[in-house]
CHARMM-style PDB file with segment names, atoms N, HN, CA, C and O in Angstrom:
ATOM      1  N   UNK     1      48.371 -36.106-106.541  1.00  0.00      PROA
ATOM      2  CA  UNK     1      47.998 -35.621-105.232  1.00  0.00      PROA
ATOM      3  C   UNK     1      49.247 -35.545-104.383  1.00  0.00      PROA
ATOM      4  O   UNK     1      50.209 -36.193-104.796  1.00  0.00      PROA
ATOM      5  N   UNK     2      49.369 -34.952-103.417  1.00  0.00      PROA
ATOM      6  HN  UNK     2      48.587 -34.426-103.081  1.00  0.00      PROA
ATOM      7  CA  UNK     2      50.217 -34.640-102.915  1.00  0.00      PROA
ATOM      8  C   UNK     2      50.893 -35.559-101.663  1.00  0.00      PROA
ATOM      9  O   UNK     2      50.135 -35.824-100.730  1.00  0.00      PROA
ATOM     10  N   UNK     3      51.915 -35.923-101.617  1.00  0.00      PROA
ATOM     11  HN  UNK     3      52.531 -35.708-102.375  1.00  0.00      PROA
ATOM     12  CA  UNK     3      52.520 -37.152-101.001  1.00  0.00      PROA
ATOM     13  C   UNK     3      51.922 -36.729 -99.291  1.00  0.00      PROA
ATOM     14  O   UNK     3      51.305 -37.636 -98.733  1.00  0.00      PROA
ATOM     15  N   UNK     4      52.039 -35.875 -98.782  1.00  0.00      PROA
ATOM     16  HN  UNK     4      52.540 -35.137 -99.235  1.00  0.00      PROA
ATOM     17  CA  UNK     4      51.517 -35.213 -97.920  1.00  0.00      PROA
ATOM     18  C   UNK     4      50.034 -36.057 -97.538  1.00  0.00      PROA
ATOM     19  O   UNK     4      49.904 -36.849 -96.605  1.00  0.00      PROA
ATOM     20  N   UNK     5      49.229 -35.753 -98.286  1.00  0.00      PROA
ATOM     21  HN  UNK     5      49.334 -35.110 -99.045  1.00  0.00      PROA
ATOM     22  CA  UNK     5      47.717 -36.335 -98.183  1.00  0.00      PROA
ATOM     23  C   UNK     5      48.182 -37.800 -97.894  1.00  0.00      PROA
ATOM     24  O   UNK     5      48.145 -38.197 -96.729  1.00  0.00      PROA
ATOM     25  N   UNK     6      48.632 -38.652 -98.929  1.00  0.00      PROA
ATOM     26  HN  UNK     6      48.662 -38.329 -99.875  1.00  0.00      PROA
ATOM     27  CA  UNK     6      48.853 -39.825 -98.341  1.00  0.00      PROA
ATOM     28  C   UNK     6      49.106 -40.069 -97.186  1.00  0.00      PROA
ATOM     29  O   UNK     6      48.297 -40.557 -96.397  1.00  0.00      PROA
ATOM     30  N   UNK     7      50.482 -39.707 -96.879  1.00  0.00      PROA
ATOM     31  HN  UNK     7      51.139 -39.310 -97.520  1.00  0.00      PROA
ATOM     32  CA  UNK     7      50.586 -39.406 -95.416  1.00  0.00      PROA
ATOM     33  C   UNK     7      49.690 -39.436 -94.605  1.00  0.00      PROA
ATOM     34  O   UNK     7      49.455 -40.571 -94.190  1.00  0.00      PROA
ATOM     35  N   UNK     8      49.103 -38.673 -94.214  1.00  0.00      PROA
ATOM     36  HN  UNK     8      49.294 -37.752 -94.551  1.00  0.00      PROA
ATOM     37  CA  UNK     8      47.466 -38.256 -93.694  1.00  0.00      PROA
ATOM     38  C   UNK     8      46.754 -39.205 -93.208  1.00  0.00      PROA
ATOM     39  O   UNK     8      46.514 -39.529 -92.044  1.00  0.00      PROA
ATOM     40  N   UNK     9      46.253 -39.866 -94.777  1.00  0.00      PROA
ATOM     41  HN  UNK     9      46.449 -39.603 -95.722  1.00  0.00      PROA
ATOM     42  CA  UNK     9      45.470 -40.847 -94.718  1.00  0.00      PROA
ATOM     43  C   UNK     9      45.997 -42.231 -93.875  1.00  0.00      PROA
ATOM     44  O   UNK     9      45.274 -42.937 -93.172  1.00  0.00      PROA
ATOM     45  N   UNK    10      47.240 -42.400 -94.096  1.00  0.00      PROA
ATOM     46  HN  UNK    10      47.827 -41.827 -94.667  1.00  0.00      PROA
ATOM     47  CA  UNK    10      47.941 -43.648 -93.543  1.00  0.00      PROA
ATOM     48  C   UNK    10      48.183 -43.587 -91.962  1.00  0.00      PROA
ATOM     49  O   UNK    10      48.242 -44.557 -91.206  1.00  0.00      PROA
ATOM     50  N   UNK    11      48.333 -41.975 -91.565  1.00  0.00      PROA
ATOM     51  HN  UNK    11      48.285 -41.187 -92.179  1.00  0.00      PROA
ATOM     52  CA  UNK    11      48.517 -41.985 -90.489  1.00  0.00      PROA
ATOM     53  C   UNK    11      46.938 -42.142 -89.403  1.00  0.00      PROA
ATOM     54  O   UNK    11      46.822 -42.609 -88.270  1.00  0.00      PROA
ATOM     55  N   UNK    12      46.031 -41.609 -90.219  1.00  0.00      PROA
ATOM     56  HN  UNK    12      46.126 -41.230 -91.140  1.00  0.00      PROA
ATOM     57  CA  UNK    12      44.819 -40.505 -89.694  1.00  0.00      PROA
ATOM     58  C   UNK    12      43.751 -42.134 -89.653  1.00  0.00      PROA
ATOM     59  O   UNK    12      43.001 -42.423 -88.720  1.00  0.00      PROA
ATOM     60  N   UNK    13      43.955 -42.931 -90.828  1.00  0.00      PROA
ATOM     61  HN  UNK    13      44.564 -42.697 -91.585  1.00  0.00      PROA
ATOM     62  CA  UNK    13      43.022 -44.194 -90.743  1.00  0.00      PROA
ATOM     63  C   UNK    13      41.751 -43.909 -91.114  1.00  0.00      PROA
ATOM     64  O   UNK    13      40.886 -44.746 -90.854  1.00  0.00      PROA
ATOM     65  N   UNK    14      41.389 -42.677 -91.793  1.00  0.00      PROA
ATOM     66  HN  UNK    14      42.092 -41.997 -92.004  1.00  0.00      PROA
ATOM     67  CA  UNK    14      39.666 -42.747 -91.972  1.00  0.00      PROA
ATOM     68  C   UNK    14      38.980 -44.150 -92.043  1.00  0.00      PROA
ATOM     69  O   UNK    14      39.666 -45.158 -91.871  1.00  0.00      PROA
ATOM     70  N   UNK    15      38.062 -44.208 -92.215  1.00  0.00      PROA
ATOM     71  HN  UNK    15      37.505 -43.389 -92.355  1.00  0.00      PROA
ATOM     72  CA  UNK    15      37.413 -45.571 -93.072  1.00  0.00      PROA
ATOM     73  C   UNK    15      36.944 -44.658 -94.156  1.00  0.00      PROA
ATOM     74  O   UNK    15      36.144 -43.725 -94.230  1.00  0.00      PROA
ATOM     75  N   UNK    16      38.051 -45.520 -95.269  1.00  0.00      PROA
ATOM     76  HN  UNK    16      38.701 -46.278 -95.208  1.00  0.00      PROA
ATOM     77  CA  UNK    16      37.823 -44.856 -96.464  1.00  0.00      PROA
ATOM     78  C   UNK    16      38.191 -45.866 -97.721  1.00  0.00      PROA
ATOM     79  O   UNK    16      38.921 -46.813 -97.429  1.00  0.00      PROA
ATOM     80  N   UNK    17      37.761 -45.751 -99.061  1.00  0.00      PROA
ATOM     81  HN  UNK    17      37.168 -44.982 -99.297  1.00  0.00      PROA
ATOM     82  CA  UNK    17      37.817 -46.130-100.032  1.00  0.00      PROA
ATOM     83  C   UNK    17      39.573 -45.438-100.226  1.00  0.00      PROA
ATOM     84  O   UNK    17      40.433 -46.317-100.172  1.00  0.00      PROA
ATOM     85  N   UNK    18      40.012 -44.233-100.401  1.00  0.00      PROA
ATOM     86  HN  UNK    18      39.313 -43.519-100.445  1.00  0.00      PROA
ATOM     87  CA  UNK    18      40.460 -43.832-101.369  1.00  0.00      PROA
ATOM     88  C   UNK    18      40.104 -42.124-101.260  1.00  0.00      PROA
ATOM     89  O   UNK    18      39.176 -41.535-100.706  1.00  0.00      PROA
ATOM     90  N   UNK    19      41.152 -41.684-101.964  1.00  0.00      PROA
ATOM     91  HN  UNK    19      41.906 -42.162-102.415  1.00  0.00      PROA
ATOM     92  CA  UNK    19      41.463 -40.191-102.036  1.00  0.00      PROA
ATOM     93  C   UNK    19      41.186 -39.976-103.456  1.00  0.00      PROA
ATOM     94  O   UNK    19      41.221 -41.012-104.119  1.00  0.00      PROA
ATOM     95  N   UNK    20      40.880 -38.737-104.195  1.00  0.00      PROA
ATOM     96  HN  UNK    20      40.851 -37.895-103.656  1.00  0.00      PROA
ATOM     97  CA  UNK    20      40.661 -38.562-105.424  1.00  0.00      PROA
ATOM     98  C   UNK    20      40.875 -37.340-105.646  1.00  0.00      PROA
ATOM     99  O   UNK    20      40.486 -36.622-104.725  1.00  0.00      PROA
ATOM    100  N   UNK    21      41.572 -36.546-106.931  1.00  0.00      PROA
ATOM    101  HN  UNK    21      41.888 -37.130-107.679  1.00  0.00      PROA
ATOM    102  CA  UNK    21      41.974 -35.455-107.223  1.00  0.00      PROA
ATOM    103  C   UNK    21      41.125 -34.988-108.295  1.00  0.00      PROA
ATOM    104  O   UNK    21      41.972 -34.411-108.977  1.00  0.00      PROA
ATOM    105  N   UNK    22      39.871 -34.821-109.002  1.00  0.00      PROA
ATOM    106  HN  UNK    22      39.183 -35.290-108.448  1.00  0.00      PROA
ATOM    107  CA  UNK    22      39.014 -34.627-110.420  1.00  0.00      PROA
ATOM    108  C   UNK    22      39.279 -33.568-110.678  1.00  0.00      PROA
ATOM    109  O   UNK    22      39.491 -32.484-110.136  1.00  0.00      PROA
ATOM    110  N   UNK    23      39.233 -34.136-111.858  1.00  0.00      PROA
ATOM    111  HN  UNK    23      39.060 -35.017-112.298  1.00  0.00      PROA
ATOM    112  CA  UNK    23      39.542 -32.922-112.888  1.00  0.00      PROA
ATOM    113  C   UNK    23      41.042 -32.475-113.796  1.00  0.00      PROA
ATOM    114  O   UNK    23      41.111 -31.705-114.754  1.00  0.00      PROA
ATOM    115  N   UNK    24      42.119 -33.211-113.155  1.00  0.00      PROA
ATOM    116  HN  UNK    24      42.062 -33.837-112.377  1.00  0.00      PROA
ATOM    117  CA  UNK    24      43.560 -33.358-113.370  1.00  0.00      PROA
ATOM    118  C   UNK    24      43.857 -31.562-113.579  1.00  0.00      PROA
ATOM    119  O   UNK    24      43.942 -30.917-114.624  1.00  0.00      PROA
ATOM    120  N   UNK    25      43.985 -31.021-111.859  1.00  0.00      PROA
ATOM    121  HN  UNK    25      43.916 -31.545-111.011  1.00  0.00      PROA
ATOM    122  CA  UNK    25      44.240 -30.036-111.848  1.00  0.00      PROA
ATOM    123  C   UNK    25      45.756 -29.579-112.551  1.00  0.00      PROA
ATOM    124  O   UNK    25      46.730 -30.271-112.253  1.00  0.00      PROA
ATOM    125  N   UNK    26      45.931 -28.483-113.427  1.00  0.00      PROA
ATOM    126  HN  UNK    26      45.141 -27.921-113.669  1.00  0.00      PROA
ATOM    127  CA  UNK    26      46.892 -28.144-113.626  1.00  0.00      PROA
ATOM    128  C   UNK    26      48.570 -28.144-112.638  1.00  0.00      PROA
ATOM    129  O   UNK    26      49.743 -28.236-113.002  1.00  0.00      PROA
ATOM    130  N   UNK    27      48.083 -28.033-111.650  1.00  0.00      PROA
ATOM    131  HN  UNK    27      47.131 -27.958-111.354  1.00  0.00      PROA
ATOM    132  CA  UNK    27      48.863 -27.658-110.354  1.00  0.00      PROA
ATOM    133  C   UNK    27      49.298 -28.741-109.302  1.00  0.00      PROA
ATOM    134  O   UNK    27      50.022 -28.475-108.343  1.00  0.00      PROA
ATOM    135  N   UNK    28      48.749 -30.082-109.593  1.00  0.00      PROA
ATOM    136  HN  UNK    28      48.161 -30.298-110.373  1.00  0.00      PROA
ATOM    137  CA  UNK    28      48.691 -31.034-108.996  1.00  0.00      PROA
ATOM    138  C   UNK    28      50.300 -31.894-109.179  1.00  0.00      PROA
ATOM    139  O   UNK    28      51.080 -31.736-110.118  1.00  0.00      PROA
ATOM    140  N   UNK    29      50.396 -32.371-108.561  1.00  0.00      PROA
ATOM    141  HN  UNK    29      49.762 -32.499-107.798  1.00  0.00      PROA
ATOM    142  CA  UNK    29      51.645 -32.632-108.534  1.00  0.00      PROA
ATOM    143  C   UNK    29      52.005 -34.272-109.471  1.00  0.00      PROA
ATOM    144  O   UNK    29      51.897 -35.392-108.973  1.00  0.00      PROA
ATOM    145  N   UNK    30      52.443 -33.951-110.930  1.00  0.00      PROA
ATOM    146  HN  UNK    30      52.531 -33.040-111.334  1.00  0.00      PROA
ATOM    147  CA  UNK    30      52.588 -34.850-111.837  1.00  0.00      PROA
ATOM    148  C   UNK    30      51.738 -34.427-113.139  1.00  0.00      PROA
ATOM    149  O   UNK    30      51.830 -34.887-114.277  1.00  0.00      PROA
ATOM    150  N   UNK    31      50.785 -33.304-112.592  1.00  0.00      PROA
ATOM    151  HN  UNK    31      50.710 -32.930-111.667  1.00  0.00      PROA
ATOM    152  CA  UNK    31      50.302 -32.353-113.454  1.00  0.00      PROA
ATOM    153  C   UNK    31      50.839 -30.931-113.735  1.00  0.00      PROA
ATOM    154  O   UNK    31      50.121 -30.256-114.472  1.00  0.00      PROA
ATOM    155  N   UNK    32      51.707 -30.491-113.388  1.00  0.00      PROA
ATOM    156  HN  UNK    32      52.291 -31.039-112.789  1.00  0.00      PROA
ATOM    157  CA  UNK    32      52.280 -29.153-113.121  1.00  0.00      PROA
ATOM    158  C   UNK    32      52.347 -28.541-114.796  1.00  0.00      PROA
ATOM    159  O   UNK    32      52.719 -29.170-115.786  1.00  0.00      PROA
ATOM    160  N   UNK    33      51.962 -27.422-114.741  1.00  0.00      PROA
ATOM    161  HN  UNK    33      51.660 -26.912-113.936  1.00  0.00      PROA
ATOM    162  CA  UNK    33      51.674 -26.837-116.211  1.00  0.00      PROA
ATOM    163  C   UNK    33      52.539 -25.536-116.167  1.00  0.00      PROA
ATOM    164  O   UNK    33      51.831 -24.674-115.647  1.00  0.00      PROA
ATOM    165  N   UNK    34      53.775 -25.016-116.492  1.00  0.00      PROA
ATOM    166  HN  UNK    34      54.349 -25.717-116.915  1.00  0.00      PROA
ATOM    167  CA  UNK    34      54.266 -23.990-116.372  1.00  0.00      PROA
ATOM    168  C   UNK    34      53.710 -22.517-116.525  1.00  0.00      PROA
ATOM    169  O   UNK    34      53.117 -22.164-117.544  1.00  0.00      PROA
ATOM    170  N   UNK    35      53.964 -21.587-115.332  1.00  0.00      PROA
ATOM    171  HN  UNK    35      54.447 -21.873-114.504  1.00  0.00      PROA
ATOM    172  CA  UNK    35      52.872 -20.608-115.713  1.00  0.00      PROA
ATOM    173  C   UNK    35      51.619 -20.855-114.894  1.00  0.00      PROA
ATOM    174  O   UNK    35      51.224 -19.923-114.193  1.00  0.00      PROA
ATOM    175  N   UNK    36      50.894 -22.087-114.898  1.00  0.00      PROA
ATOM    176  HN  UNK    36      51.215 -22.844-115.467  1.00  0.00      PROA
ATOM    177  CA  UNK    36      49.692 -22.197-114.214  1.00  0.00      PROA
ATOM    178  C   UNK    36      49.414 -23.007-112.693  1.00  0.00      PROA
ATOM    179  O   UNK    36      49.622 -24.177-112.373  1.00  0.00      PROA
ATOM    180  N   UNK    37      49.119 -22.394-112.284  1.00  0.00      PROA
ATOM    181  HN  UNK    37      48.950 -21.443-112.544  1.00  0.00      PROA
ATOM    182  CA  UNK    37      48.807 -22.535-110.331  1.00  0.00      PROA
ATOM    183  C   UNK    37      46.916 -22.621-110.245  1.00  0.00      PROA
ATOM    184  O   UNK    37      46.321 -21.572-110.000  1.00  0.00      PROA
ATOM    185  N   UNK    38      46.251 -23.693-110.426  1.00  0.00      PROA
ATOM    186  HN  UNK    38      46.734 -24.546-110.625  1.00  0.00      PROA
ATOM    187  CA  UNK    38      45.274 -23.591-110.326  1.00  0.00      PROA
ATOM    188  C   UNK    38      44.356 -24.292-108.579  1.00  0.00      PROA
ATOM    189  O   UNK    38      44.387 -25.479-108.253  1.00  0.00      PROA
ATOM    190  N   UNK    39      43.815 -23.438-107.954  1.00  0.00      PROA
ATOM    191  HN  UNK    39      43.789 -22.474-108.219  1.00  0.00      PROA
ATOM    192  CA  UNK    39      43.801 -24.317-106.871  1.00  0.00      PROA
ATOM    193  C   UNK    39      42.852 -25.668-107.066  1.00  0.00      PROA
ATOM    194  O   UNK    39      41.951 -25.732-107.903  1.00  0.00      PROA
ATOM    195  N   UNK    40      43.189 -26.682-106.196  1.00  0.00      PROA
ATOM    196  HN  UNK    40      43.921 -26.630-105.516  1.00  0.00      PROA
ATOM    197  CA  UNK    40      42.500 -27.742-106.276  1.00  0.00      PROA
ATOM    198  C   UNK    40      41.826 -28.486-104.934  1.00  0.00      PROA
ATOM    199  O   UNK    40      42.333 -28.000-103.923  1.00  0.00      PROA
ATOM    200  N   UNK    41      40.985 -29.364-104.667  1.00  0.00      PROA
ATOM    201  HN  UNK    41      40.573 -29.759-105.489  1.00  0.00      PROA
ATOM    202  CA  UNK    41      40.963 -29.998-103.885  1.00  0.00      PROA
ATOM    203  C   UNK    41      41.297 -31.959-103.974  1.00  0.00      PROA
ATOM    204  O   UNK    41      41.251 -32.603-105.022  1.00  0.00      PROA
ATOM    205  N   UNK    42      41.598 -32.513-102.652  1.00  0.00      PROA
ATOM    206  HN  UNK    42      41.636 -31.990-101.801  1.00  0.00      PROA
ATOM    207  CA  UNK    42      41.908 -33.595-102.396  1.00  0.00      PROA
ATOM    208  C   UNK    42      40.308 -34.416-101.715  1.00  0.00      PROA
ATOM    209  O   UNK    42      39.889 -34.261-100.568  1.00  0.00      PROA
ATOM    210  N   UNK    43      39.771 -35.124-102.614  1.00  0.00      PROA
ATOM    211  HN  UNK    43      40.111 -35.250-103.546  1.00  0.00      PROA
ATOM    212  CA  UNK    43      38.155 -35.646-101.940  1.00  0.00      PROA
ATOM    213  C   UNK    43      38.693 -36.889-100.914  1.00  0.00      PROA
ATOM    214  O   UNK    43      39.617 -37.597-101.315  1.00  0.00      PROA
ATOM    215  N   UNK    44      38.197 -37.092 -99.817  1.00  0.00      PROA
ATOM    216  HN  UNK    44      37.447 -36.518 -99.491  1.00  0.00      PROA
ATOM    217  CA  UNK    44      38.331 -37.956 -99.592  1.00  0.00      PROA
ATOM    218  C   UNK    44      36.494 -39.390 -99.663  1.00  0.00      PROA
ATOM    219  O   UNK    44      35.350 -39.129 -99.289  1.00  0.00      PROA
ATOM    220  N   UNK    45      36.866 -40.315-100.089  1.00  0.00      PROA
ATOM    221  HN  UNK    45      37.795 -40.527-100.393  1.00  0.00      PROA
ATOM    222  CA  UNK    45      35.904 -41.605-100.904  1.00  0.00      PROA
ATOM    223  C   UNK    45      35.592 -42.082-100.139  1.00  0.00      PROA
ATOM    224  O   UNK    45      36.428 -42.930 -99.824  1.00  0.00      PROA
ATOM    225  N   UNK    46      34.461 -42.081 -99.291  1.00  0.00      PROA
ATOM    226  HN  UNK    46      33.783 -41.392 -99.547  1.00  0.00      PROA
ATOM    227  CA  UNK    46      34.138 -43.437 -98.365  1.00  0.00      PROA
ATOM    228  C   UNK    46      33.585 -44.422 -98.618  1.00  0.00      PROA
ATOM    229  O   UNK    46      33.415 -44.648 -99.816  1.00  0.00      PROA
ATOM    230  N   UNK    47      33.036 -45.490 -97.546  1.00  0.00      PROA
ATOM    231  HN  UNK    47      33.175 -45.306 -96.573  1.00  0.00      PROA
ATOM    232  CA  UNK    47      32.297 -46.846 -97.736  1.00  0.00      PROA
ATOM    233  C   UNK    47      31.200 -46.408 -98.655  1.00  0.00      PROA
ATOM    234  O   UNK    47      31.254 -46.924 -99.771  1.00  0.00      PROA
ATOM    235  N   UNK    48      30.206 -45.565 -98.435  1.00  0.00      PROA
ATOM    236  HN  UNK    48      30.162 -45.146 -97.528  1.00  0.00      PROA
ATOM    237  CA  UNK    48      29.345 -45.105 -99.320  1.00  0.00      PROA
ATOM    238  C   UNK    48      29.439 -44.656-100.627  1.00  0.00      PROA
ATOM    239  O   UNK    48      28.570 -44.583-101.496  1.00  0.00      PROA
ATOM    240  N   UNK    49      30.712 -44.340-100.650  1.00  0.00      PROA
ATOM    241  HN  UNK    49      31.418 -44.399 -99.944  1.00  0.00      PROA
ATOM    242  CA  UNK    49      31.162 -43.897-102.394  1.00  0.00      PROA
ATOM    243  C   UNK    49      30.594 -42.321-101.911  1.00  0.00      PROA
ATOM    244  O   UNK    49      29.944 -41.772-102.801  1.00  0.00      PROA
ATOM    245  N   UNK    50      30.737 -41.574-100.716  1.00  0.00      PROA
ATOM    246  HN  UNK    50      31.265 -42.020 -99.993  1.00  0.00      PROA
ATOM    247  CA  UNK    50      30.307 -40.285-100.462  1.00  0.00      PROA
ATOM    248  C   UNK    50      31.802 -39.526-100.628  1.00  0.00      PROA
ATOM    249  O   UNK    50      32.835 -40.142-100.366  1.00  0.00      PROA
ATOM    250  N   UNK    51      31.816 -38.039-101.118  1.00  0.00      PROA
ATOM    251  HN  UNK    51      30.977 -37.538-101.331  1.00  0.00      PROA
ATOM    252  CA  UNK    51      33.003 -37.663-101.012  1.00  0.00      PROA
ATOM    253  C   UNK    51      32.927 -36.468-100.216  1.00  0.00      PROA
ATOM    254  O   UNK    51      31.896 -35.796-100.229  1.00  0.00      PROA
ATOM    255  N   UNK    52      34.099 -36.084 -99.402  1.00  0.00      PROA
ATOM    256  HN  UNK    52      34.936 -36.629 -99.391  1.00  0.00      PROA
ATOM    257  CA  UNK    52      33.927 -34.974 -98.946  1.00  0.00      PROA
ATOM    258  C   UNK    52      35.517 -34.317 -99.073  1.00  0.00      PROA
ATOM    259  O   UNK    52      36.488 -35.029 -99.329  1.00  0.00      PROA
ATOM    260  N   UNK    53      35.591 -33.055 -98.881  1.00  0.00      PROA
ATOM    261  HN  UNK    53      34.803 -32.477 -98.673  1.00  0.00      PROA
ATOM    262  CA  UNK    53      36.847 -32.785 -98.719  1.00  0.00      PROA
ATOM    263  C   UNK    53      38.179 -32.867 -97.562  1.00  0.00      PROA
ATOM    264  O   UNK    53      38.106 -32.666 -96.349  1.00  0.00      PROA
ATOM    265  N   UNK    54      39.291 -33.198 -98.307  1.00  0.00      PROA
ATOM    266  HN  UNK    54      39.350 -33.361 -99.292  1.00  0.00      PROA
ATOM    267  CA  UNK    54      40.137 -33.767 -97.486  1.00  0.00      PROA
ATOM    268  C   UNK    54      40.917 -32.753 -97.415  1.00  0.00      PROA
ATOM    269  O   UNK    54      41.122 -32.240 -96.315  1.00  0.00      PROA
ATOM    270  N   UNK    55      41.433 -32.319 -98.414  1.00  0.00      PROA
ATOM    271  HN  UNK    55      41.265 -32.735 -99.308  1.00  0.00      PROA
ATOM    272  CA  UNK    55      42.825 -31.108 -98.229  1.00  0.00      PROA
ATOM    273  C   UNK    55      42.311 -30.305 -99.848  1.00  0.00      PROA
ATOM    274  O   UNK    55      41.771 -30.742-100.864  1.00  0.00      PROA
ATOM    275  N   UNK    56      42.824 -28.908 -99.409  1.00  0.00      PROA
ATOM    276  HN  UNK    56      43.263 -28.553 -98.583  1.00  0.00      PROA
ATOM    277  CA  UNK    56      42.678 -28.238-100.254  1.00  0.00      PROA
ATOM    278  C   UNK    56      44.002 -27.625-100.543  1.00  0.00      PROA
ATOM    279  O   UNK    56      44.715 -27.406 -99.565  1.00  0.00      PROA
ATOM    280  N   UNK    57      44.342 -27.386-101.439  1.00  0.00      PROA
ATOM    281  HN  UNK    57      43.762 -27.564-102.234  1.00  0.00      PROA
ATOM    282  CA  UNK    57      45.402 -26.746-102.407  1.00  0.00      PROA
ATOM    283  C   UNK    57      45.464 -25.328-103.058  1.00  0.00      PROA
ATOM    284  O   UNK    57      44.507 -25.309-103.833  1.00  0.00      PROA
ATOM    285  N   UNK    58      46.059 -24.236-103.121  1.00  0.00      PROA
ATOM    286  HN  UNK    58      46.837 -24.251-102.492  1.00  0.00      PROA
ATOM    287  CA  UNK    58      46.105 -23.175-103.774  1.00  0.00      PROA
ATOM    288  C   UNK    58      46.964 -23.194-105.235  1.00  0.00      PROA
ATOM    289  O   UNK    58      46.957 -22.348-106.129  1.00  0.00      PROA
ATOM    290  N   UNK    59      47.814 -24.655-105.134  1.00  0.00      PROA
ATOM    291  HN  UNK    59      47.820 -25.342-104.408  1.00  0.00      PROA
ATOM    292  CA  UNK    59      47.741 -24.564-106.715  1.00  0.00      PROA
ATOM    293  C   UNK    59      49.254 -24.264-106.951  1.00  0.00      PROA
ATOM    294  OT1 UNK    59      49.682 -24.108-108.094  1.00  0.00      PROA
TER     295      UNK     59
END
């Protein structure tokens, strides 16, 4: 995920579990697949274990 999002989160304070990337997008950063740009999203995890989206990616 992108150092960026962290950021975010550290600055922004949701009440949150945790950030999550599924699926180990091609494009993700530590995933990078030459040739492939797949977009992705960044969930963000709350107390509920609910996810919603945090940041989205073009990959």
């Amino acid at each position: 995920m992108p150092a960026a999002d962290i950021r975010r989160l550290l600055d922004t304070r949701p009440k949150a579990l945790g950030l999550a990337v599924p699926g180990m997008p091609a494009s993700a950063p530590g995933m990078e697949v030459p040739g492939r740009h797949e977009p992705y999203q960044v969930l963000l995890v709350d107390a509920a274990e609910q996810a919603t989206v945090f940041a989205s990616h073009r990959g």
